[in-house]
N, C-alpha and C positions, 0 to 999 in steps of 0.2 A: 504494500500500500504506500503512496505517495500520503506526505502528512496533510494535506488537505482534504483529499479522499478517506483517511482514517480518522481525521475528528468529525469530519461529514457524515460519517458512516456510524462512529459511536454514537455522536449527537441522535439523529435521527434512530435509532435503535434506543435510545437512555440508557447507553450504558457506561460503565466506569471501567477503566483498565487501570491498573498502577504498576509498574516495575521502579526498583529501589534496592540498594547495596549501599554495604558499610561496610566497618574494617572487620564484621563479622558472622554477616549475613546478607542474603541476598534474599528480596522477596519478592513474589508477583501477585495480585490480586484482581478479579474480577466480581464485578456488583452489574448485575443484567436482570433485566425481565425473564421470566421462565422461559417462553419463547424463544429467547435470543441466546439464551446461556451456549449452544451448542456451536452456534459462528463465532460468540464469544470467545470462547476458548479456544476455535480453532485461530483468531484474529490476534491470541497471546501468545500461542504455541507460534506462530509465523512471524511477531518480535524477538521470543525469542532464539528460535533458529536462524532467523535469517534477518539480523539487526541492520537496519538502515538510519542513517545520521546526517539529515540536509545538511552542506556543508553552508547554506544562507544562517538557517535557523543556529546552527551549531555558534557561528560568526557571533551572532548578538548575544549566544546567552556566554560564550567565554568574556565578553564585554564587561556583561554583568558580573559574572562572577570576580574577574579583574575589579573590578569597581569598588566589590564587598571587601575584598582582601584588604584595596587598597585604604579602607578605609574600617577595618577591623578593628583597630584601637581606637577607633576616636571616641568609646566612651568608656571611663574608668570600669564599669562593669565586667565589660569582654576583656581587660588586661586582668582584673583579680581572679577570674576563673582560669584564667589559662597558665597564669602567674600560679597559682596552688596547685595547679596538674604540673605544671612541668619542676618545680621545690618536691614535689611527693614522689613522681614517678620518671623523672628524668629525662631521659633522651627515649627512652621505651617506642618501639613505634607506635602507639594506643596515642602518643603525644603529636605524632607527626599532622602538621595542616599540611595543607595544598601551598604551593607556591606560584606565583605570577608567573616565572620563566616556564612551570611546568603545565599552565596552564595554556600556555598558549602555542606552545606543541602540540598540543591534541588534535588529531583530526579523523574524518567519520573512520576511514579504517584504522585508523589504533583503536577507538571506541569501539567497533565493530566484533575487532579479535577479542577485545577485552571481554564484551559482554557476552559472547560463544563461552569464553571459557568459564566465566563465572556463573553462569544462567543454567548450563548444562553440564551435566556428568556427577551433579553434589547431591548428598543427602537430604531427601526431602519430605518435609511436612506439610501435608494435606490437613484443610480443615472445610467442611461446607455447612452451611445452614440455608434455611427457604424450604419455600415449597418444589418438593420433586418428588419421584419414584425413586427409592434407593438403588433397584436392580438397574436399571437403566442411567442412574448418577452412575454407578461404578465402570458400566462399561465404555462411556465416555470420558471419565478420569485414566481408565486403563488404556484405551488409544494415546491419551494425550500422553499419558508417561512411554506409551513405548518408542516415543520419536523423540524425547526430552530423555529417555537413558539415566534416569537417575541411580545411582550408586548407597546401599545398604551399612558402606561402613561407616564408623564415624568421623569426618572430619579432622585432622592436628590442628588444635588452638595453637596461638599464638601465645611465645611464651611468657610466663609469668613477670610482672615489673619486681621490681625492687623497691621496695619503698622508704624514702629516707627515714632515719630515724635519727638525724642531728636538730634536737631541739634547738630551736634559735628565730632570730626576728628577719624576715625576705623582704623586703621593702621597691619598689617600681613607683621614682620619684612621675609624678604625675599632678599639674594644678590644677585645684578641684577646691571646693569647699566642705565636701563628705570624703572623709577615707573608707574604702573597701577594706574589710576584714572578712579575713578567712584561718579559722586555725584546727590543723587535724592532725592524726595520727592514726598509727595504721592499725586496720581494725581486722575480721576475719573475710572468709571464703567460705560461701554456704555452698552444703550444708552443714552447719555446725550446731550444736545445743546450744552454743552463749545467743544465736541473734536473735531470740524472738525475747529473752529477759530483755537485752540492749536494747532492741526495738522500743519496749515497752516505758523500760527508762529514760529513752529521748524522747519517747512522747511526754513525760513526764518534764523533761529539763526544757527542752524548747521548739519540740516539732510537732506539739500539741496546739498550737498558735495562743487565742487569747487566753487557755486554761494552763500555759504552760509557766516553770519558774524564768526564764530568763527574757519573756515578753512582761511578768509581772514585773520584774526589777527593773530591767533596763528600759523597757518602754514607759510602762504603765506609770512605776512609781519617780523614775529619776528623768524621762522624756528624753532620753538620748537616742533613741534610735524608734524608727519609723516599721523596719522590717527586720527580725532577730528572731534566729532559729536555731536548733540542734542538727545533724541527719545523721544515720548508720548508713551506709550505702548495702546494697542489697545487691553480690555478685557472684555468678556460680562459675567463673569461669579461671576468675583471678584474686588475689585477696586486695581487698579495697580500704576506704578510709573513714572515719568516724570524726565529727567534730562540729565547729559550731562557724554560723557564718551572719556578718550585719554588716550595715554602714551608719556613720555616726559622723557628729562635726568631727572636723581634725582636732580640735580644743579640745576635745572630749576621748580621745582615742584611747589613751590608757587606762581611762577612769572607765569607760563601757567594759575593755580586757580586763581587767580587774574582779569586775563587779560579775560579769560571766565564770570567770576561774574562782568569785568567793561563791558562787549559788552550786555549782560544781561540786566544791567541797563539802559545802553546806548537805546537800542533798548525800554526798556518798557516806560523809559520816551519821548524817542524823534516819538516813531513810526516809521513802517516800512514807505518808500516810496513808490509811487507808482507802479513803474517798479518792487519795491522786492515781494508786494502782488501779482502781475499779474504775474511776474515769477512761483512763487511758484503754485499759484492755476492751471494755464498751466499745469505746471510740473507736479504735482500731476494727474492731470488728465489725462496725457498722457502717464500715467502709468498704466493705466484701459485695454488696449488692451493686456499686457504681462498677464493676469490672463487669459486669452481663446487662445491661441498661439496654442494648441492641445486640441485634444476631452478630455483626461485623468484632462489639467486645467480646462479645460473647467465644468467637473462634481464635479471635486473641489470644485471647487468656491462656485456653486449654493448646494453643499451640503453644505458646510460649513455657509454659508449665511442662508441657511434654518434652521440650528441648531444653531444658533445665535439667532434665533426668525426674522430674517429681512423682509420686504416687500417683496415682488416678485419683486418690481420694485427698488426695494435697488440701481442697478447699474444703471441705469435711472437717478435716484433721487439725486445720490453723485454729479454729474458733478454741478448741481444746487445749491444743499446746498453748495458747494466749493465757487461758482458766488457770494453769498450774502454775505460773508465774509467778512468783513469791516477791515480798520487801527483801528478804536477804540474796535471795538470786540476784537483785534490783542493785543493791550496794555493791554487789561481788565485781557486774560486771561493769559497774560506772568506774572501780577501783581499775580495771583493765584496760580500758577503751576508751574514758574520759576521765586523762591525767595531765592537768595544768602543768606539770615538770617536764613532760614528754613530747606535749603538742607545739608542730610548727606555727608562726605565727603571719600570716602573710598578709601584706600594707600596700593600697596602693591610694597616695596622696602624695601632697607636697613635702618634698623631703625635709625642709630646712625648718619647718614647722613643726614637722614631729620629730625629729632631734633636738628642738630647744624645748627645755626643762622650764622655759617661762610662760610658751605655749600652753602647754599640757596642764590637763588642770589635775590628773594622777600624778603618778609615779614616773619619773626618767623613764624613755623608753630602752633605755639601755639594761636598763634594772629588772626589765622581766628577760633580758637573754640578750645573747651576741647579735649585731645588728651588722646584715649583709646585705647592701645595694647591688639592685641588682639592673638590666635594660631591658627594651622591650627587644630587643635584636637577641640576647640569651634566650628568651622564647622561640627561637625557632632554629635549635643547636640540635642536630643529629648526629649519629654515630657513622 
């Protein structure tokens, strides 16, 4: 299909195609009328065996994307994430962007081969809902796969980061009136027993939003920050990071770090009480219903879950393993995984502001850890 002829073709049909890849899946999806599901798929199956890439249409979107790169930092936000991926995880390829030089190499036949190879020959997960005939779904799933040759084993992930573990302060001088804060430490690789206590304890410290301690402190009761949260990251493939993230005046920067590392301690020594674990575990739980809201989350989920390696009865089983969750499980694993001595601290504001001590309206910034400047050109260091 020429691309006028194949949005002409979807449009008038109502249907939706989507193909999409990242650095650790590839996916393709069709949303069609019942009637149409069957040229549907035969209109997917022929993207992706036999990938075509206007070299007009190709022109303007590498433009775009030129555009985006070249204008990637311009707001302190996108340097503080990228800034705490690359202090945690280094040069890892997980860390690699795109580059301008390499983006404007591309042309339809590299993209061509590229997408043959990654489209076809991989392990693959099927998921359907709507209305159909099962007998009649499958033997048109079964065509499609016998020309798509998909492969039974599993995959080689890519290999696991390293994660730093040099406590200390990363700083990306940047002029601004709010400093991005970010500070974490490494946390596990599910599956594990500790993440669902952890889980349960950041909803408790700050990823509970307005019922959490450190929107009650920092927000609520001292007004320093607008948006302040906790997160466990949740990863079956690699071990990831735990920690806490806000923005705050610069005047304010040490006195918000503070007051986050004293609610921290507060909580791992004193324990949640009772209403804060029953809140949380509720809450968590009652957030199980918005992953099947439509048929589309609905195949989600349970593919996603499947390729995680999980039980079939995974969402069954979460509401349960939530229930068992204890205050002492709650302290054990905040002592673990949320430890002010251990977590990096990453700054992106005006530097000369948050190294003077007249500034600040806490502590020296130097006095919570070693203090390392860093650029935005170190962000895009590979091996």
């Amino acid at each position: 299909f020429a691309p006028d002829v194949l949005e002409d073709t979807l449009e008038f049909q109502s249907t939706y195609l989507s193909v999409s890849l990242n650095e650790r899946t590839s996916r393709l999806s069709v949303n069609s009328l019942k009637n149409n599901f069957p040229q549907a798929l035969d209109i997917l199956k022929d993207l992706v065996l036999k990938p075509k890439f206007d070299s007009k249409r190709l022109s303007v979107y590498k433009q775009q994307v030129i555009q985006a790169l070249e204008h990637k930092y311009d707001k302190p936000s996108s340097i503080s994430s990228d800034l705490y991926s690359h202090v945690m995880f280094g040069t890892h390829p997980s860390n690699w962007g795109l580059r301008v030089n390499e983006v404007k190499k591309l042309t339809p036949k590299k993209l061509s081969q590229f997408a043959k190879a990654n489209f076809q020959g991989k392990k693959l997960y099927i998921g359907i809902s709507g209305d159909f005939q099962k007998e009649e779904m499958i033997l048109q799933i079964k065509k499609f796969l016998a020309e798509l040759k998909p492969r039974t084993t599993t995959p080689e992930h890519l290999y696991p980061p390293t994660i730093n573990n040099q406590a200390g302060i990363y700083i990306i001088d940047f002029p601004s009136k709010q400093t991005q804060i970010r500070m974490g430490q490494a946390f596990l690789q599910r599956p594990h027993p500790d993440y669902y206590p952890a889980a349960v304890a950041s909803y408790i410290l700050g990823a509970g939003g307005f019922t959490s301690r450190l929107v009650a402190s920092i927000r609520t009761e001292h007004g320093l920050a607008y948006s302040v949260g906790s997160f466990t990251s949740s990863n079956y493939r690699r071990p990831s990071t735990s920690g806490i993230r806000l923005q705050t005046k610069v005047t304010s920067t040490t006195q918000a770090i503070e007051l986050a590392f004293e609610e921290i301690k507060k909580l791992t020594i004193e324990g949640p009480t009772d209403q804060e674990v029953e809140r949380a575990i509720e809450g968590m739980i009652a957030s199980i219903p918005s992953l099947f809201d439509t048929p589309e989350s609905t195949i989600d989920a349970f593919i996603y879950s499947e390729m995680r390696g999980r039980k079939a009865s995974h969402y069954k089983d979460y509401p349960v393993a939530l229930r068992k969750v204890t205050q002492a499980r709650i302290q054990e694993v905040l002592k673990k995984y949320f430890t002010p001595e251990k977590m990096l601290i990453t700054l992106v504001g005006p530097l000369a502001e948050l190294n003077d001590p007249k500034v600040q309206i806490g502590a020296p910034l130097d006095s919570l850890g070693s203090v390392k400047v860093l650029t935005i050109q170190d962000l895009d260091k590979r091996k």
